[in-house]
N, C-alpha and C positions, 0 to 999 in steps of 0.2 A: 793711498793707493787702494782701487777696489780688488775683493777678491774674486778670484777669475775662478770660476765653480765649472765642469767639465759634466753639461748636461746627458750624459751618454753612461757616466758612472752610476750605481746602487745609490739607492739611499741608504743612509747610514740606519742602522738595526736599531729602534728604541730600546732603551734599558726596560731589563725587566726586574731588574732592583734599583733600590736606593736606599742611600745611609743619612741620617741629617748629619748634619757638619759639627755635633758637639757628640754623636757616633752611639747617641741613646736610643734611634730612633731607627728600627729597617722596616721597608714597604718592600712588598716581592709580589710580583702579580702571578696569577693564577689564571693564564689564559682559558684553561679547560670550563672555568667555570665564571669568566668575566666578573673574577673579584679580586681581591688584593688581601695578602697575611700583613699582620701588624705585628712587629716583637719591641717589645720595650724593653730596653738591658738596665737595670736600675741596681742590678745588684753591687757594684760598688759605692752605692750613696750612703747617705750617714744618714740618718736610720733610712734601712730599709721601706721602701712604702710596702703597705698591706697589697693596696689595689692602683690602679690607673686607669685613669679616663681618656679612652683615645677618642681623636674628632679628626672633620675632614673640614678644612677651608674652602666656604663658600664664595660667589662672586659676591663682591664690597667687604670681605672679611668676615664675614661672620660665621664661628663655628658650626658645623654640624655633627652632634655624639654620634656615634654608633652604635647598632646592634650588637647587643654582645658583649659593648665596650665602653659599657656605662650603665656601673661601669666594672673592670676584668681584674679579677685574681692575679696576683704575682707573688708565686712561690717563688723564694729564694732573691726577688727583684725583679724576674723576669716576668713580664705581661704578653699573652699574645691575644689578638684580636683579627677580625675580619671585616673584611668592609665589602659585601655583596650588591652595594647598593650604587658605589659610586658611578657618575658620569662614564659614556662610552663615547669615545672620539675627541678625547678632550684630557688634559691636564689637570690633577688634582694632589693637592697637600695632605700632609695627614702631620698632628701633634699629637705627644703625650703631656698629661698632665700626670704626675705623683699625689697618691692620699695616703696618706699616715691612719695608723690607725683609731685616731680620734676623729677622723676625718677630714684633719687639714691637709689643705691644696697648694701644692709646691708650685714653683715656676714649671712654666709650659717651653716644654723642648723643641730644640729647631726642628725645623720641617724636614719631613724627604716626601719629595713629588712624583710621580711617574705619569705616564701616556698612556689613558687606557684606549686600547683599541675597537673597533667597532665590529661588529659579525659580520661575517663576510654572508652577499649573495647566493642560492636565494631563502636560504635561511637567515635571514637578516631581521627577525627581531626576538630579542628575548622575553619569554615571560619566566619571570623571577617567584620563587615562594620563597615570602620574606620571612617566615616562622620557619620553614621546613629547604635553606637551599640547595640540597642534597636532590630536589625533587624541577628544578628550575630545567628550563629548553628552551633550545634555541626551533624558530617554529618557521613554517613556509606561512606565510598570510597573504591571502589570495586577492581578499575585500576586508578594508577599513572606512568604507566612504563618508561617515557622516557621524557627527557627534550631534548630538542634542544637549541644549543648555535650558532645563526649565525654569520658569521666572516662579517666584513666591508673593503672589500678592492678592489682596483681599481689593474685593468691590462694593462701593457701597454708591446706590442709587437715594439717591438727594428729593425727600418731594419738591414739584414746583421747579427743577433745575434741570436743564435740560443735561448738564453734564456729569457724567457720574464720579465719583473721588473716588481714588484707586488708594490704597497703600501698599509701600513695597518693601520688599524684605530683599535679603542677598537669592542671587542668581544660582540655581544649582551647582555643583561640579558637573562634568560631563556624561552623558551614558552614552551608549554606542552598541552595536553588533560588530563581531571578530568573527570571518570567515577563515578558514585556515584548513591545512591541509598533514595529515598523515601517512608513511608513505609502506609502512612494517607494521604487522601485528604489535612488536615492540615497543614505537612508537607510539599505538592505539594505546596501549595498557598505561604506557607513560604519562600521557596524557588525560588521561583517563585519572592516574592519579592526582596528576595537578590540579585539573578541577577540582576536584569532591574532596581535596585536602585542607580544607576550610581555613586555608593561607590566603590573606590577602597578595595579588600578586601584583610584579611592580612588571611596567612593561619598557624596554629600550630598543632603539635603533637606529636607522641611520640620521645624523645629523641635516644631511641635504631634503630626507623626508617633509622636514617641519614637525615630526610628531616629539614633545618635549617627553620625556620623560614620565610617567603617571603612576601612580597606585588604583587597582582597582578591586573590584570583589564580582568575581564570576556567579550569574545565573543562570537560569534554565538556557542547556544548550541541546543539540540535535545532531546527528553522527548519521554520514549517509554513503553509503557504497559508491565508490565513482565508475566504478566498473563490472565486470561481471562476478560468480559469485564466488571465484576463487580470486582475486584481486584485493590484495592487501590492503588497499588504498582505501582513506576515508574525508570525506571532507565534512567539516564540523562548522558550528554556527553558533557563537557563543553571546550572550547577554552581556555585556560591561556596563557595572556602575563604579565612577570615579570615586577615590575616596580619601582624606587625608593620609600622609605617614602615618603609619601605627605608633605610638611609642615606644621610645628605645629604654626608658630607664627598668634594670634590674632585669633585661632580656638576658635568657642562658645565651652562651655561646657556639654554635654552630657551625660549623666546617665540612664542606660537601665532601665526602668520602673520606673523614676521620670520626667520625663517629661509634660510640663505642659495640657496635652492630659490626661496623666494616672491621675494627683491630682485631675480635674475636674472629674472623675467616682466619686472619692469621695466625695469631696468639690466644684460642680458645681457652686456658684458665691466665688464671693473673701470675704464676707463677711465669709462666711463658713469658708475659710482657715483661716482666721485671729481669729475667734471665738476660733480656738482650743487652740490657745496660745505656736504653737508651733516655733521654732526659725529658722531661714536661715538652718542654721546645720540639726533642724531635716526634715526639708521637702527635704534636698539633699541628706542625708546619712542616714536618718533613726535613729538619736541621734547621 
C-alpha cells in the first residue's frame, strides 16, 4: 500500500545532528557559519588513540581529510574537528579513524551524515577563508558572467609546411571577475578583511546556479560608492584566479568564534577558563 503524504503539511525539520550507529562519531551543524563540529568519543578504547583522522565521504567513495583533522588531538580520546568546507544543499558523511601513538590506524568508524543547507536569497553565496574561517561571508553577488579557461600551448612554425605544430599542455583552472555588493560600513570593513587576508577562499551556493563549488585566490579589486556620499553602500569588483584545495595535512584547527581571542572577552586569564569546570569538548563545540 502507498503512503498517502498530506501535501498541505511542514516539511519535516532536517537534523541538525547526527551520531554513527556504533555512537563514536557526532556531526552537529553550525548553521551560522555553513559548517559542521566533528567529536570523536574514543575515550573508552583500549588504548587510547593519540590523534584522529577525521574525513568526509566523497561521490564514488572516496575520502576527503579535513582541515584541521588531519590530523586532531584527543585528549583523554576525545577528538574534535571542523569541516568548513563541506557541500551546501546536499548530504555528506563524515568518519573517524583512530592513531596510536606510534602512528597506527585503527578501523574507521561508522558514519553520521547530515543535510547541509544552502544560503538563502539574496545573499546566497558564500565566500569561505579556508585558513582564517572566523573571517568567511555570506555576499550579495550582483555579476558573475564569465569564466575564462586559458589554454597552455607552444607554437612552432615548420619551414616549408604550410601548417604550424602546436603543443599542448593542460587547460588553465578558471579566472573570472566577482561583482558584489556591501550594504554597512560593517560589512565594508568585513570584507575588506577577506580580501587582504591572504586566505585562499572557497566559494558556494546555490545548487540550481550551476556554479560548483571552487577555490580561489582574490586579486586586484575596486570599491565604488553606489550612491551619494553618505550611503553606506559599496559595490566591489574583484579578480578571481581558481586554484587547487590547499592542503589539509598538519593544518591547526580553527573554529569561527572559538578562538582563543573570542574565550578571552569572556574568560580574560586562564584562571577564569578553568574555574568554569568546563571540558576540551565544551570550550571547542559548545558541549
Amino acid at each position: 500500500m502507498g503512503i498517502v503524504i498530506d501535501p498541505s503539511a511542514p516539511a519535516p525539520t532536517p537534523p541538525v545532528e547526527s551520531v554513527s550507529p556504533d555512537g563514536i562519531l557526532t556531526v552537529r551543524r553550525d548553521d551560522t557559519w555553513a559548517g559542521v563540529y566533528l567529536i570523536a568519543d574514543y575515550s573508552a578504547a583500549v588504548p587510547v588513540p593519540q590523534r584522529v583522522r577525521f574525513v568526509r565521504s566523497a561521490a564514488g567513495g572516496a575520502e576527503i581529510p579535513l582541515r584541521g583533522g588531519d590530523l586532531a588531538w584527543a585528549p583523554g580520546g576525545v577528538a574534535v574537528g571542523y569541516d568548513h568546507e563541506a557541500e551546501l544543499g546536499a548530504s555528506s558523511a563524515w568518519y573517524a579513524y583512530p592513531v596510536a601513538a606510534d602512528g597506527t590506524v585503527g578501523a574507521r568508524s561508522q558514519g553520521a551524515g547530515l543535510a547541509m543547507p544552502e544560503p538563502d536569497r539574496p545573499r546566497d553565496v558564500w565566500l569561505k577563508a579556508v585558513t582564517f574561517p572566523g573571517l568567511s561571508l555570506r555576499v550579495i553577488v550582483t555579476s558573475w558572467p564569465s569564466l575564462e579557461y586559458a589554454e597552455r600551448q607552444q607554437r612552432f612554425d615548420v619551414l616549408d609546411a604550410s601548417a604550424p605544430v602546436l603543443s599542448v599542455d593542460e587547460w588553465s583552472l578558471a579566472s573570472g571577475q566577482m561583482t558584489l555588493l556591501t550594504e554597512s560600513l560593517e560589512e565594508r570593513a568585513a570584507l575588506l578583511d577577506l580580501l587582504t587576508s591572504k586566505s585562499v577562499l572557497l566559494s558556494q551556493t546555490l545548487q540550481a546556479y550551476g556554479r560548483p563549488d571552487a577555490y580561489w585566490v582574490p586579486g586586484r579589486f575596486t570599491e565604488e560608492m553606489v550612491g551619494a556620499a553618505d550611503d553606506p553602500g559599496r559595490r566591489w569588483t574583484v579578480d578571481m584566479t581558481q586554484v587547487d584545495r590547499p592542503p589539509t595535512v598538519d593544518t591547526p584547527l580553527r573554529i569561527p568564534d572559538r578562538s582563543y581571542t573570542d574565550s578571552a572577552a569572556l574568560w580574560p586569564t586562564y584562571a577564569d577558563r578553568t574555574a568554569t569546570g568546563q571540558t576540551y569538548q565544551d570550550v571547542t563545540v559548545g558541549g
